[in-house]
N, C-alpha and C positions, 0 to 999 in steps of 0.2 A: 755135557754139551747137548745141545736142542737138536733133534734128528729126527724134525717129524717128517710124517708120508705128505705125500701133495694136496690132499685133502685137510689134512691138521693144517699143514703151513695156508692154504688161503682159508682157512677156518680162523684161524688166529688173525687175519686183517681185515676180515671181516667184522668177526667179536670186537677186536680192539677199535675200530670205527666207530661201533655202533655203540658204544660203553661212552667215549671221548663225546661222541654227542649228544648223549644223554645224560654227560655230566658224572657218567662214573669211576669209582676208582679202578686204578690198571693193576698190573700185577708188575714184576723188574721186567720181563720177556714184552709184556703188552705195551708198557712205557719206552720201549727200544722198538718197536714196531710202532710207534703211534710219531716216534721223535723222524721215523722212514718216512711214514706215511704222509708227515705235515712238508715233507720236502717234495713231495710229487704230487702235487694239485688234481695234477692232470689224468691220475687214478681214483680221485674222488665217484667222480659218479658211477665207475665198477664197484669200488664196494658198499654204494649204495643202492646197489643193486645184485643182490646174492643168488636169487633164485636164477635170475639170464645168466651169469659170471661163474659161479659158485664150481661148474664142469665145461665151461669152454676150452678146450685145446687151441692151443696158440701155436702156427706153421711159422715158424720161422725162414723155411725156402718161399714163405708168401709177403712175407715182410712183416709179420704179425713181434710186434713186443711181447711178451708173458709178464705185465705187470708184477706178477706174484713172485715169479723168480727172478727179475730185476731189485725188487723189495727184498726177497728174502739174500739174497748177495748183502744188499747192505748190512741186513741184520748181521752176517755170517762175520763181514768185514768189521762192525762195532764189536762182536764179540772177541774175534783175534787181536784188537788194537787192546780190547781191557784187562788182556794179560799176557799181548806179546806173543803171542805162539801165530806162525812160528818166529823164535826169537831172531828178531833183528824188524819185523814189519814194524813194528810203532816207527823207528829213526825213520825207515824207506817212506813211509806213511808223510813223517813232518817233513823231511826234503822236499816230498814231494807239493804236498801244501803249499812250501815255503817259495815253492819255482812256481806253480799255478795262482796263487795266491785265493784260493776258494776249497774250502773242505771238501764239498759238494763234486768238483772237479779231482780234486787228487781222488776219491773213494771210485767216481767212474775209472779214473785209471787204475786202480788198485784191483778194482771190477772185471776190467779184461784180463789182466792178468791170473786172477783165481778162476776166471771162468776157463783162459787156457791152458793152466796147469790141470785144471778138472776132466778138461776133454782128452788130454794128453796120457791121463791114467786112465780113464775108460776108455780111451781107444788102442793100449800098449797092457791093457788089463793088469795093470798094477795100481801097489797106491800111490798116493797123491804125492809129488815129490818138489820139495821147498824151494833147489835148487833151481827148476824151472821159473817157478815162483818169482824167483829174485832175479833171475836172470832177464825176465820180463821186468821186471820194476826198475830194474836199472838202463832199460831200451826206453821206457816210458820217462825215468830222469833226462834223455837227450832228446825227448819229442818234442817239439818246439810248442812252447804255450797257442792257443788259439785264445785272436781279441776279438 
């Protein structure tokens, strides 16, 4: 599994950017990161921009996104869907698709939920535990679709 530092990880969205529009080949990691990256536009001109981008801190008690760790969720999320771990997310994944009707939208919900199982271990200083996991994915099965 990919477990880079903060620097590797917007190192890699950067590279994979800058390769895609220069027309070069990706690597399996950089083709999964370039498939993130064509989904959110709206990070395009940070990673065209590395030297301003590259060390900003992003406040979240200020309202600030971290582009990079919204991407890298997704990546985290395609990689658990391409072999299931933990086992049961692909089916939670397609129900959930299947009620939203947008990939795009089931992964943001998929999104909160790994981000709050994440927080949940680093704030109870254990690890990561599925059960929360799932137990969040099946709160977001009865969240009602937004049109």
């Amino acid at each position: 599994m990919f477990k880079p530092t903060r620097d590797q990880a917007r190192q890699l969205f950067f590279d994979t950017w800058g390769k895609y529009r220069r027309k070069e080949g990706l690597t399996g990691i950089e083709q999964i990161a370039l498939e993130v990256i064509l989904l959110h536009p709206e990070y395009h001109s940070i990673l065209e921009n590395e030297v301003r981008y590259r060390d900003k801190d992003y406040l979240p008690e200020m309202g600030d996104t971290n582009p990079f760790l919204h991407m890298s969720m997704h990546v985290a999320i395609k990689e658990q869907l391409s072999i299931d771990q933990p086992i049961g997310i692909c089916e939670r994944f397609l129900r959930l698709q299947q009620q939203t009707g947008s990939e795009h939208e089931a992964t943001h919900r998929v999104m909160e939920c790994l981000a709050e199982m994440l927080w949940q271990a680093q704030r109870n200083q254990t690890a990561p535990d599925a059960i929360i996991y799932f137990d969040c994915l099946e709160k977001q099965l009865i969240k009602p679709v937004k049109k």
